[in-house]
VEXLO-127938 format. One line per 3 residues: number of its first residue (from 1); their letters; for each residue y, z, x of C-alpha. Coordinates in nm, 3 decimals, padded with zeros to 5 digits. Each point is the difference from the previous one (the first is absolute). Layout:
BEGIN
NUM> A> Y Z X ~ ...
***
This chain:
BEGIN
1> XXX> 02.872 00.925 02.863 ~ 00.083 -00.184 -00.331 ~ -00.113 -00.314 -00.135
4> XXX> -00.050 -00.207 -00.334 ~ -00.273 00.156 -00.177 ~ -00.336 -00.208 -00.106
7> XXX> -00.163 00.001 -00.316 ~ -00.264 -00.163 -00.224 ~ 00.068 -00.122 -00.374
10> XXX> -00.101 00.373 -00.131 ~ 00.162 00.180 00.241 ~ -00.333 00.127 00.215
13> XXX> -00.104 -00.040 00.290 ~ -00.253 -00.197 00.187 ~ -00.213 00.193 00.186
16> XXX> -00.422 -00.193 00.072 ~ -00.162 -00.238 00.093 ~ 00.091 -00.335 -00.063
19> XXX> -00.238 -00.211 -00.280 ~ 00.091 -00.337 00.163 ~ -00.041 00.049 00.367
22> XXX> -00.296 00.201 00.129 ~ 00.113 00.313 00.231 ~ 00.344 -00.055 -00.056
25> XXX> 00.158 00.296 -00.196 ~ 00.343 00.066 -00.150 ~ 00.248 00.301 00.028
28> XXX> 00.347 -00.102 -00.106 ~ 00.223 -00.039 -00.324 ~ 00.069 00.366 00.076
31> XXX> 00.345 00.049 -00.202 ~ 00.022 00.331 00.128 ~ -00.069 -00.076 00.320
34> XXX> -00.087 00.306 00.267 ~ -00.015 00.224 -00.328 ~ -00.333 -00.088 -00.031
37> XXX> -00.114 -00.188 00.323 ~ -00.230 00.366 00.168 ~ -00.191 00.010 -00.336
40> XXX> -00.034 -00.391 -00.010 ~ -00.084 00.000 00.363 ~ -00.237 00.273 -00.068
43> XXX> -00.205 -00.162 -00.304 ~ -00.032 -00.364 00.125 ~ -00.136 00.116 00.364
46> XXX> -00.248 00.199 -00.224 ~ -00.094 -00.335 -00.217 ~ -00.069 -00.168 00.335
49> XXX> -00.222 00.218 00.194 ~ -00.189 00.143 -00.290 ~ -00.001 -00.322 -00.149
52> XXX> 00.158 00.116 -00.407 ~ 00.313 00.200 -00.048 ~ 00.002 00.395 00.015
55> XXX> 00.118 00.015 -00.375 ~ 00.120 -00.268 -00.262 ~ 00.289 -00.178 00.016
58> XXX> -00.042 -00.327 -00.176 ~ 00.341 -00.046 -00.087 ~ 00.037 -00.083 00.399
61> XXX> -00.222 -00.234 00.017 ~ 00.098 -00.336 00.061 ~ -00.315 -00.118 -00.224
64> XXX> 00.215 00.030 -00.261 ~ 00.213 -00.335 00.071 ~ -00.186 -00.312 -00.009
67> XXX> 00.129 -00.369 00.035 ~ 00.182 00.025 -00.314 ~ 00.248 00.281 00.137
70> XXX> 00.187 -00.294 00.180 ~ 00.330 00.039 00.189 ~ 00.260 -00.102 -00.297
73> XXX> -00.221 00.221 -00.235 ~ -00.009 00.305 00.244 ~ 00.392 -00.045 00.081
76> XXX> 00.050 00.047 -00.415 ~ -00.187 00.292 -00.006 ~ 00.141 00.166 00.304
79> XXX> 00.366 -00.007 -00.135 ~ -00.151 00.168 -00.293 ~ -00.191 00.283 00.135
82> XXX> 00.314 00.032 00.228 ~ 00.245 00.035 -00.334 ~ -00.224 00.258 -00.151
85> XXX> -00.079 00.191 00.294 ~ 00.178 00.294 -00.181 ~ -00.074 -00.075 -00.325
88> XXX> -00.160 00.238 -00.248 ~ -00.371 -00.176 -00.067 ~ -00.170 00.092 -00.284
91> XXX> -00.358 -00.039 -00.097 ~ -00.138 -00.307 -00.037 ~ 00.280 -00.162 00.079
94> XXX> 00.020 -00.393 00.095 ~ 00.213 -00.126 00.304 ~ 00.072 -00.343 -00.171
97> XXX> 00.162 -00.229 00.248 ~ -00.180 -00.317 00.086 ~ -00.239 00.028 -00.190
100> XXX> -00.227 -00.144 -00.136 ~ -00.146 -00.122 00.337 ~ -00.003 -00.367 00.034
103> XXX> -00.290 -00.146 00.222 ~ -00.308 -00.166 00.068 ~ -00.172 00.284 00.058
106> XXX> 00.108 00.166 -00.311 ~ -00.067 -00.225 -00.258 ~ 00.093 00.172 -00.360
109> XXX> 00.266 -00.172 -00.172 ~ -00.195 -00.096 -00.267 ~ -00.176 00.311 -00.096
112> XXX> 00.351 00.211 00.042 ~ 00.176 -00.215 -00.270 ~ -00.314 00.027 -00.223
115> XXX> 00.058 00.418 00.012 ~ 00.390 -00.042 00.004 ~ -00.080 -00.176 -00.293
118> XXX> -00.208 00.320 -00.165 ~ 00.275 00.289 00.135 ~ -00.159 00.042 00.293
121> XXX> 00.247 00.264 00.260 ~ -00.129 -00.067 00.355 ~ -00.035 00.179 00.274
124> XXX> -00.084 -00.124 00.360 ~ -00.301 00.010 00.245 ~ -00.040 -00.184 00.320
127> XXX> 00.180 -00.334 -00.097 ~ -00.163 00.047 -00.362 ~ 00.178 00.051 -00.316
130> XXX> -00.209 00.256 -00.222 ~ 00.088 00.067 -00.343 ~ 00.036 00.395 -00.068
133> XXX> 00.033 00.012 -00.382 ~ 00.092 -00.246 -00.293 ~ 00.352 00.056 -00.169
136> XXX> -00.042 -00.137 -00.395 ~ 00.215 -00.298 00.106 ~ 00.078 -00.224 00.274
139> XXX> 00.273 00.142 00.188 ~ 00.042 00.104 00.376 ~ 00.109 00.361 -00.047
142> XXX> 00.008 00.054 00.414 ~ 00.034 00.365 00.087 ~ 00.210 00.108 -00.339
145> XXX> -00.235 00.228 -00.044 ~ -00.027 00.170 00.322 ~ -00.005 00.375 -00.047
148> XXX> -00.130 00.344 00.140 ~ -00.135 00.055 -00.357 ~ -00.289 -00.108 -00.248
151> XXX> 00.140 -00.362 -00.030 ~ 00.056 -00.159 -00.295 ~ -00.246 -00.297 00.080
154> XXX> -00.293 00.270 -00.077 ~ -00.047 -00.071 -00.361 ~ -00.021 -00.356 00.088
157> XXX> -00.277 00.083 00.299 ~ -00.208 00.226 -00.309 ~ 00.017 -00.296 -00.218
160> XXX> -00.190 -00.194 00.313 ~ -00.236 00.237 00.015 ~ -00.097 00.036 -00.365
163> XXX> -00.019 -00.391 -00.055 ~ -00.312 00.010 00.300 ~ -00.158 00.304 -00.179
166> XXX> 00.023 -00.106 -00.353 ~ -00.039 -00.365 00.097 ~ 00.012 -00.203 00.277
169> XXX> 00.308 -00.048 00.281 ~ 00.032 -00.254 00.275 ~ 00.165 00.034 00.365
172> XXX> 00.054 -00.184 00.287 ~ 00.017 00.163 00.351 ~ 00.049 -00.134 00.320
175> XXX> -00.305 00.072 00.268 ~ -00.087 -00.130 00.358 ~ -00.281 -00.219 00.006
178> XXX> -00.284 -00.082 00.247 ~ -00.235 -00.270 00.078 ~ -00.288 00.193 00.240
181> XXX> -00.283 -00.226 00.076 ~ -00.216 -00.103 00.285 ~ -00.369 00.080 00.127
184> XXX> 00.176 00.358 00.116 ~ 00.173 00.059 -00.312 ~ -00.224 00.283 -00.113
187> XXX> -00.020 00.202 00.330 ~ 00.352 -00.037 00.052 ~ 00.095 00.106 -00.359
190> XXX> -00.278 00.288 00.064 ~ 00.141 00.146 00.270 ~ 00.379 -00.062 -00.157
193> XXX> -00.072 00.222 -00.281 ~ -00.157 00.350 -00.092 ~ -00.203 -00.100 -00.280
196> XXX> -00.300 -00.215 -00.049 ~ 00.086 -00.350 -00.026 ~ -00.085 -00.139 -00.364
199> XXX> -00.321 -00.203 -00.088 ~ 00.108 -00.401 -00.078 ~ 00.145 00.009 -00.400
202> XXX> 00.155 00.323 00.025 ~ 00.336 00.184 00.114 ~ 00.034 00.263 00.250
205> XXX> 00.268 00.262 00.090 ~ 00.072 00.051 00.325 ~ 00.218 00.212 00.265
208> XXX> 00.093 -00.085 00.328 ~ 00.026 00.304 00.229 ~ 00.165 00.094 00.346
211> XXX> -00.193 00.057 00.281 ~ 00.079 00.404 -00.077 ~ -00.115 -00.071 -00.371
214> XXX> 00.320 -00.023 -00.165 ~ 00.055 -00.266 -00.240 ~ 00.138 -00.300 00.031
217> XXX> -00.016 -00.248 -00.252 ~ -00.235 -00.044 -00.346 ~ -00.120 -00.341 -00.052
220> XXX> -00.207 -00.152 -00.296 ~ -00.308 -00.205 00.150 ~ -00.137 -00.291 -00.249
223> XXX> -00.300 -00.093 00.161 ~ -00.010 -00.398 -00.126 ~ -00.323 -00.083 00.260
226> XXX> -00.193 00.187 00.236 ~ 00.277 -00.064 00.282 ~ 00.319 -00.110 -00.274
229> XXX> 00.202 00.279 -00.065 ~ 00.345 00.024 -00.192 ~ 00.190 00.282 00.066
232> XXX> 00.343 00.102 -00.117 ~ 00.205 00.307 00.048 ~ 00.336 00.178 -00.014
235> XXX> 00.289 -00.302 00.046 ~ 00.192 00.247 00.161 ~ -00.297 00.008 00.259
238> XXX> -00.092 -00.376 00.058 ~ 00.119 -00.054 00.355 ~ -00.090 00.363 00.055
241> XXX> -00.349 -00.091 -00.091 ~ 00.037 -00.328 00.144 ~ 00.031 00.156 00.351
244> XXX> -00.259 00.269 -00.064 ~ -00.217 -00.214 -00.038 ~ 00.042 -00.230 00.258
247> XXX> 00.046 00.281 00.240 ~ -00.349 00.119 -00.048 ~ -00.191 -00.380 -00.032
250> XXX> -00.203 -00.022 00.330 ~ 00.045 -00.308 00.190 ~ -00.378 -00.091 -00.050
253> XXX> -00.020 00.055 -00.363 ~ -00.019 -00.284 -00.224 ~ 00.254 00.041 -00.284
256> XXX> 00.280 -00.201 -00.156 ~ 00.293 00.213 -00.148 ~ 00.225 -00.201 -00.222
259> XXX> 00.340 00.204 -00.104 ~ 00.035 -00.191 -00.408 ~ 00.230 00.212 -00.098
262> XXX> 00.259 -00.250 -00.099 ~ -00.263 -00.187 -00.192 ~ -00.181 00.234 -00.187
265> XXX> 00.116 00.224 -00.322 ~ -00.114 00.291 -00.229 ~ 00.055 00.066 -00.338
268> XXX> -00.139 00.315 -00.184 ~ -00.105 00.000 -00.368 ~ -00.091 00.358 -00.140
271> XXX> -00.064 00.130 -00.331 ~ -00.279 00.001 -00.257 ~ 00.074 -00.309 -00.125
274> XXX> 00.042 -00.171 00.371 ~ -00.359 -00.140 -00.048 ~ 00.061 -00.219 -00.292
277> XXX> 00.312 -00.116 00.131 ~ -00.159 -00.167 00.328 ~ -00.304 -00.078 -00.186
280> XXX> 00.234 -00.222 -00.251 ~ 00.113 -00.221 00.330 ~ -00.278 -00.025 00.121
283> XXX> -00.147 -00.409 00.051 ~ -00.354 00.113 00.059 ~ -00.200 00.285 -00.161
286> XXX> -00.051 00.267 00.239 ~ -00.062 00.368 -00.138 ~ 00.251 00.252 00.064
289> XXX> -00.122 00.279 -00.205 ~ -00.022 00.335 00.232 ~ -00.387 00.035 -00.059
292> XXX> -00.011 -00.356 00.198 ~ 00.310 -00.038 00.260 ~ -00.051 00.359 00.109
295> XXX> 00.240 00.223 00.213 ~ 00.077 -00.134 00.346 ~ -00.155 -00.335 -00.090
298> XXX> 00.187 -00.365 00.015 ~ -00.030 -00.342 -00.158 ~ 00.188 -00.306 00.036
301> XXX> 00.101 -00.105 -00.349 ~ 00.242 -00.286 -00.125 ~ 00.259 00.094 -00.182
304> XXX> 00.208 -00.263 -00.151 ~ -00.057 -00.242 00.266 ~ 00.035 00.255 00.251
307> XXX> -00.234 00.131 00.262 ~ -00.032 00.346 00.026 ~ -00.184 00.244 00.167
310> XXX> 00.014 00.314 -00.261 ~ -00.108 00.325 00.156 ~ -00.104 00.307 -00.226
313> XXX> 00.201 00.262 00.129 ~ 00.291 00.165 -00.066 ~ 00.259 00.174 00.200
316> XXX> 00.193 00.204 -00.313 ~ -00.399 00.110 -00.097 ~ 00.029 -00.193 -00.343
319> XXX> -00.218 -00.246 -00.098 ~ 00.073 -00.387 00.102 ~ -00.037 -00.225 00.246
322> XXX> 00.196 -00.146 00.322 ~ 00.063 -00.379 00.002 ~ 00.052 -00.118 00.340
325> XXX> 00.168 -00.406 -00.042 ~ 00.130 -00.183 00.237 ~ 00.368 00.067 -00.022
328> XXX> 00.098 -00.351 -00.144 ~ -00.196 00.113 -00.257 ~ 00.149 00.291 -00.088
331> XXX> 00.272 -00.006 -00.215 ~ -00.196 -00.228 -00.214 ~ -00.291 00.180 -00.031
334> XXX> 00.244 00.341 -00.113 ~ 00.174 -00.230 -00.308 ~ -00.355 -00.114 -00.077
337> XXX> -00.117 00.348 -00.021 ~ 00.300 00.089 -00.193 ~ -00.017 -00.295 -00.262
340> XXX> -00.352 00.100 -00.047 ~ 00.062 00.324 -00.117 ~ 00.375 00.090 -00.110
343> XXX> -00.030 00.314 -00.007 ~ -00.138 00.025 00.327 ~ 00.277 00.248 00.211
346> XXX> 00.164 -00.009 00.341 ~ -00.024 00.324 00.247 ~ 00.134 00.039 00.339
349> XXX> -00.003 00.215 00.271 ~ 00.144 00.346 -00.191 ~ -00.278 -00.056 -00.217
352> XXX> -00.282 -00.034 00.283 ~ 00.109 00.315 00.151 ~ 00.014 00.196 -00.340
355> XXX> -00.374 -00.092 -00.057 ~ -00.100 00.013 00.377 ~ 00.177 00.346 00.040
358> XXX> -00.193 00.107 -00.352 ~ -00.301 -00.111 00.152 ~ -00.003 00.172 00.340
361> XXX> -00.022 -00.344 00.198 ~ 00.144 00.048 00.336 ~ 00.319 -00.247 00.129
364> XXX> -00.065 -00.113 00.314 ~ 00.334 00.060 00.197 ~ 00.110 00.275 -00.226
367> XXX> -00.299 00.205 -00.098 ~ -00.192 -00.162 00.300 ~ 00.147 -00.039 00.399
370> XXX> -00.057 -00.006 00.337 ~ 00.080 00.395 -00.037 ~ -00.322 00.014 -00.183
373> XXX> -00.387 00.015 00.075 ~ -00.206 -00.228 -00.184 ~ -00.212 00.345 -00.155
376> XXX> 00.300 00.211 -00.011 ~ 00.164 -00.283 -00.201 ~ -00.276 00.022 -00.271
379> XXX> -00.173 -00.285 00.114 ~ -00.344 00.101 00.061 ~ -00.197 -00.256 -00.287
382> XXX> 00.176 -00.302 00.187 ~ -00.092 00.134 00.384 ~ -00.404 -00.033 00.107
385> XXX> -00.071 00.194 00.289 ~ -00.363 -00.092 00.013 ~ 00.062 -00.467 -00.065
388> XXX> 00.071 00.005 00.428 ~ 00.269 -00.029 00.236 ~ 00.387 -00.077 -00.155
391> XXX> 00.379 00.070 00.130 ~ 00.002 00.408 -00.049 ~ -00.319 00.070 -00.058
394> XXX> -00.047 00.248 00.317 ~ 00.305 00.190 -00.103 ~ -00.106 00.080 -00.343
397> XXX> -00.341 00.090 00.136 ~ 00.145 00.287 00.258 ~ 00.226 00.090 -00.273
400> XX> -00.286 00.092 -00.215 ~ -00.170 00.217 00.274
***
């Protein structure tokens, strides 16, 4: 039996549970129909009566759409994933049509003309443009130089990286964003995450687990009161998380999650000289010296007019800070930075994973899956056997035996 074949904007399937509607799950957009339907039928029973999948398979989920994949968007993309279903991809290669997205929930126009403005080449995550590496001029140079080899952007990517080790470099990256709050905040959060929760004033790292201990998703916890948290993670993983979460909030428990993804924004400023370039914008005197605003510590600061909450830590391992704005803010607050300091530089995503890879910090979906345990992944200073009950916890334990 023949019929017209189904299939998402990438070409995947999707195969979960649904983040909208609570125990209503998805298996369709199969463009290969009964190719794959035994294995398909195989891992989604599997999700459902041991309650996570048996290995990972994120590209399936259908997490990864939100509101802003809407029909006319989705019908753009399909013809294109249709036209290059036998086309030779190469790495890091951009799938350009309709793009960028266009919708409430994916408010960046502003910020993407301020990068296009600086060179930026973008590639693409969950409705987000992300800017990859600067070109010396602005000019959309799409995939011209898509190759099997060293590409020829890499000199360009080097120059990023020396600017934040000799200076100071500045990037904006797209996150989901969380608004956790409530009486139960902290025992929900608790029992969320492996790790301790952090004190009120500091930042916290923490990894959400499977009930067999795998791991799900990191998240950064910003304690703000005793039961105020801000939490961001992967954007690739926002309704993921979104669900998670609300799939393991008891009915009793008192807590108020708030997706602000749409709202919120990051930038990162790195370098030795990243201190002195915040502390020049600043409209109050606040000390940002290392000795003072330690290590997974956080102040709110204006800069420029702007409200920020900085946070000392740093994904690439350099020294900086991130500014988390609200995203009206953003774009305004990168020129300011950049007018403050002109020879402050731009890096992008090739440039986080050359210092990320050079410092050993894990990727979670790449280095870091559902195919993982949270202490065979490496992840033994960020999981505390000993705080109490959390998702996972009994599986690690009769692992260790």
């Amino acid at each position: 039996v023949r019929g017209p074949p189904g299939g998402p904007s990438d070409g995947n399937h999707l195969v979960g549970p649904s983040h909208e509607l609570p125990n209503y799950w998805n298996a369709c957009a199969e463009s290969y129909g009964i190719a794959h339907a035994p294995g398909l039928s195989r891992y989604i029973v599997h999700w459902m009566t041991h309650g996570e999948p048996p290995y990972e398979l994120l590209e399936a989920d259908p997490a990864r759409y939100g509101a802003w994949a809407t029909p006319a968007w989705t019908a753009e993309k399909v013809k294109e994933s249709y036209g290059w279903n036998n086309h030779v991809a190469h790495f890091n290669e951009n799938r350009p049509r309709a793009r960028p997205v266009v919708h409430p929930d994916r408010p960046q126009d502003d910020i993407i003309e301020e990068l296009r403005k600086r060179g930026a080449q973008f590639g693409f995550s969950h409705g987000w443009e992300t800017p990859r590496w600067f070109h010396s001029e602005a000019a959309d140079l799409g995939n011209t130089m898509a190759t099997f080899f060293r590409p020829a952007y890499i000199e360009a990517v080097a120059k990023e990286c020396r600017q934040i080790v000799d200076h100071a470099g500045l990037a904006y990256w797209p996150f989901s964003h969380f608004g956790i709050r409530g009486p139960g905040a902290a025992a929900f959060l608790d029992g969320l995450v492996a790790n301790k929760l952090p004190a009120v004033g500091r930042v916290g790292l923490g990894h959400a687990l499977t009930p067999t201990g795998k791991v799900h998703s990191e998240l950064t916890l910003v304690r703000l009161a005793d039961d105020d948290f801000y939490v961001t993670g992967y954007s690739g993983y926002q309704l993921h998380d979104l669900r998670y979460m609300r799939e393991h909030m008891k009915p009793d428990q008192l807590v108020d999650i708030q997706d602000i993804t749409s709202q919120r924004a990051v930038l990162f400023i790195n370098g030795p000289r990243a201190e002195q370039i915040v502390a020049s914008l600043l409209d109050e005197p606040v000390p940002l010296a290392r000795t003072e605003f330690k290590p997974f510590q956080w102040r709110r600061l204006s800069l420029a007019g702007v409200p920020v909450i900085a946070v000392r830590m740093s994904f690439i391992g350099e020294h900086g800070f991130e500014l988390h704005v609200e995203r009206k803010h953003v774009a305004a607050l990168h020129r300011k930075l950049h007018e403050a300091d002109p020879e402050l530089g731009d890096w992008g995503g090739a440039a986080m994973e050359s210092f990320r890879l050079e410092k050993g910090v894990p990727l979670l979906g790449r280095d870091i899956t559902k195919d993982h345990g949270a202490l065979e992944a490496g992840l033994d200073r960020f999981v505390k056997l000993d705080k109490g009950e959390f998702i996972g916890r009994g599986a690690l334990l009769k692992g260790k035996e």
